[in-house]
N, C-alpha and C positions, 0 to 999 in steps of 0.2 A: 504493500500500500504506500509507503514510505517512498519507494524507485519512483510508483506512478505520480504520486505528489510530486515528485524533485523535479520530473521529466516535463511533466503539463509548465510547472514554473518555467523551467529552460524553456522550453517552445514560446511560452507567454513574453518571456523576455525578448526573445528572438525578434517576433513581430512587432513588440514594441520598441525595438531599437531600429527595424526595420521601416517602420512605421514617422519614427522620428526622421529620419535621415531622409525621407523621404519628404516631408513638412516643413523640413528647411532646404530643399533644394525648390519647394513650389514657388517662394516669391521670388525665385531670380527675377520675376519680371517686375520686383515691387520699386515702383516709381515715386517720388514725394518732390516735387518743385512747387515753390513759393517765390511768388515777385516783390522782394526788399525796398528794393529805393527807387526813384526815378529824380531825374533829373533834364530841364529843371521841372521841379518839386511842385510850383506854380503854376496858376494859367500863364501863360505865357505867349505873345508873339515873336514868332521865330522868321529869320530869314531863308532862305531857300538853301544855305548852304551850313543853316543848324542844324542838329539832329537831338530826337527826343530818347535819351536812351537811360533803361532799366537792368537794375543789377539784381540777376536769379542766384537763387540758391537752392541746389538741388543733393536728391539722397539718392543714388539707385545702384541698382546691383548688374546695368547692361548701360551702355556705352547710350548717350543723350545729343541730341543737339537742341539747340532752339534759333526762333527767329522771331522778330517784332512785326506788327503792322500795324498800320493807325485804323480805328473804327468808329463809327458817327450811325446812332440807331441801332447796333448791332451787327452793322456790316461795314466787312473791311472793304479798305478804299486801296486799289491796287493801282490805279490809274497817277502816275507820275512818283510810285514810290519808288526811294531810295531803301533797299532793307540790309542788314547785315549779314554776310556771310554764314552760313550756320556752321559752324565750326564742330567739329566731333570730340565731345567730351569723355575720358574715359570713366567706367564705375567707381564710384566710389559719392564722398563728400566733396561738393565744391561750390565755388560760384565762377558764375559765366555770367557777359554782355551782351544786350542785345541792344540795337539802335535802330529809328528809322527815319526819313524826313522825307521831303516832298518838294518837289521843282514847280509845281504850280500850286495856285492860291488851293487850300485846305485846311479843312477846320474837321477838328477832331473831339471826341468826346470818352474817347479811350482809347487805351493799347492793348493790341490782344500778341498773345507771347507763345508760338506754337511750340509745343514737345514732340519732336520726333526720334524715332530710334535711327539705330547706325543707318537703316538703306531707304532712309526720308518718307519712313511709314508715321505716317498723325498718327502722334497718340491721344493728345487732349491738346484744347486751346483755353488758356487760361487767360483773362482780362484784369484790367485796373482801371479806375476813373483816369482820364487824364484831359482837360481843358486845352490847348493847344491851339493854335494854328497858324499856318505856313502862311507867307504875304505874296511868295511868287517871286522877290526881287530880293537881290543879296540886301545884308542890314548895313546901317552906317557903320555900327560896331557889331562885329561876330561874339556872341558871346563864350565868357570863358568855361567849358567843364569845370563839375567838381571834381576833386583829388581824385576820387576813388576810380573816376572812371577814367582817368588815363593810365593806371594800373593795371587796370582790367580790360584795357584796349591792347597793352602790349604784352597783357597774358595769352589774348586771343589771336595777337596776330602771331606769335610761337607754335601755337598749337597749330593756323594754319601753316606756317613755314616749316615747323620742322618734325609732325607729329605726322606718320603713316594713316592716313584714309584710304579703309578699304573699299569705300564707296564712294569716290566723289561725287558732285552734282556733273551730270552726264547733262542734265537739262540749259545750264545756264548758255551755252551757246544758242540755242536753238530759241531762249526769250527773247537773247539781246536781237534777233536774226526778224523774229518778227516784229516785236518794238522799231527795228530799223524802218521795214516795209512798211507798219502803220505809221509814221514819222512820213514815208511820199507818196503814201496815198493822197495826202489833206492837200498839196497842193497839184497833184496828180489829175485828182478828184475834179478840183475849180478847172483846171482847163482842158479834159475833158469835157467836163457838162458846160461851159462856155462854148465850144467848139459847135455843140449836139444841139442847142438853142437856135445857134447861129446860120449853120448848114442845114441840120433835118429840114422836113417837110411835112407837112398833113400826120401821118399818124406817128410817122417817125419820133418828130418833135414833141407829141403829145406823149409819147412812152418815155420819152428821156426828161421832163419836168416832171414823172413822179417823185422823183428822190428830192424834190426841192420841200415841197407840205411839210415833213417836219420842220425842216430850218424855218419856216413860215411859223409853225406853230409857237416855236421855242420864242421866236424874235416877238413872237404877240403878248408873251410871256412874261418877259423882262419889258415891252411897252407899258402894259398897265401895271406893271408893278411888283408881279405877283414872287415873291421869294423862292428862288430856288438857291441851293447851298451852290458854290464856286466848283467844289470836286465832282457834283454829280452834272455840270454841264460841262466840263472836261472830260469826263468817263463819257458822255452822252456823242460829244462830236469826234472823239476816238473812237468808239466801237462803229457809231452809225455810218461815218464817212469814210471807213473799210469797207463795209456793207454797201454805202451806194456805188462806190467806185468798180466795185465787182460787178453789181448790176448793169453801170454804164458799160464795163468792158462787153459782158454779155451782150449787149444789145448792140455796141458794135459788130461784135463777132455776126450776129443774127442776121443784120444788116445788109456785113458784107458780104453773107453767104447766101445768103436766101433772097435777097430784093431784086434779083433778076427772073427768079422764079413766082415773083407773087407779078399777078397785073397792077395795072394803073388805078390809081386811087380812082372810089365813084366820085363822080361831082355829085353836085344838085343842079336837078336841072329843072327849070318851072315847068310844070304840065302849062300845055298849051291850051288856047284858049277854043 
């Protein structure tokens, strides 16, 4: 009776050390970042060539990066952001930088600070109040960062220079690649559709002024008055005038392929008397 007592114990023991080893290997993925400080600290107006940047402190047990963005209602504003590198932090305790600013007029009402792992999987987006915003044009005087954060600008740039990523961002050519093409479309776009005003005909010309109704809208907009924020009519003439510029080529393409195969526009003609 005594062997079978001793034996169940051993085995009980077994599973429970089994058991254990097994409970501490589940939170490798256990994550803990909190956003410390920002700077500056204030509502503030900032020049185009300021940056709003927050000092993270994080706890985990798998390799982190992050990255800032400004947000206004609960949605970030990607449209002319400048953001930080996201650098590969290794496990453990530490603090990391994030920074971000903006080359056109933008008003902010937070910062949101994404966590992602080593191969730029979101893991959570974590926010803070922040008043902020960008004027569009450099300041008379740039202001100075606080201490902390040129400490931790050239802890970060170490990590990018001299620390092995096994995942770089594969992406970051292919943004700057379309940011370039959205950048000549805007004036791609004006003379095109000046051209298509100019030369079309009859129905031609009536297909190539659709793209115009919005810009008519937006301008009736700001006639009477009506408040739209700076970032979202920037986000607004960037995405849409990609979009018409594509339609115009379309329509040229259409034009020149097909306008020998359609016949000659109907007139009107008065029924006779």
């Amino acid at each position: 009776m005594l062997k079978i007592t001793t034996g169940i114990a051993s085995i009980s023991i077994l599973f429970l050390c089994l058991f254990s080893a097994s409970s501490l290997a589940q939170p490798a993925d256990k994550v803990l970042v909190t956003l410390d400080s920002l700077d500056p600290a204030v509502t503030s107006v900032l020049g185009n060539e300021d940056s709003l940047y927050i000092k993270v402190r994080y706890e985990s047990e798998v390799p982190l990066r992050f990255q800032a963005i400004g947000m206004h209602s609960g949605l970030p504003l990607e449209v002319g952001a400048i953001k930080n590198p996201a650098a590969l932090h290794a496990p453990g305790n530490g603090e990391a930088l994030v920074w971000v600013s903006y080359t056109n007029p933008t008003r902010v009402d937070a910062v949101g600070v994404i966590v992602m792992d080593e191969k730029w999987q979101k893991l959570y987006t974590l926010t803070k109040a922040a008043e902020m915003k960008w004027q569009g044009f450099s300041a008379d005087q740039p202001r100075t960062p606080a201490k902390w954060v040129d400490t931790l600008l050239r802890s970060e740039q170490r990590k990018i220079d001299y620390f092995y990523d096994p995942s770089p961002n594969k992406y970051g050519l292919l943004y700057d690649v379309v940011f370039f093409l959205t950048m000549i479309s805007i004036p791609a776009y004006i003379l095109l559709q000046l051209h298509m005003l100019w030369r079309y005909q009859y129905r031609w010309r009536e297909l190539a002024m659709i793209p115009i109704f919005p810009y008519l809208i937006l301008a009736f907009y700001m006639l009477v008055g009506l408040e739209i924020d700076e970032s979202l009519k920037v986000t607004f003439l960037f995405r849409y005038t990609s979009l018409a510029f594509l339609y115009l080529v379309a329509l040229w393409l259409a034009k020149r392929f097909w306008q020998n195969k359609l016949g000659p526009p109907k007139l009107y003609k008065p029924p006779k008397a």
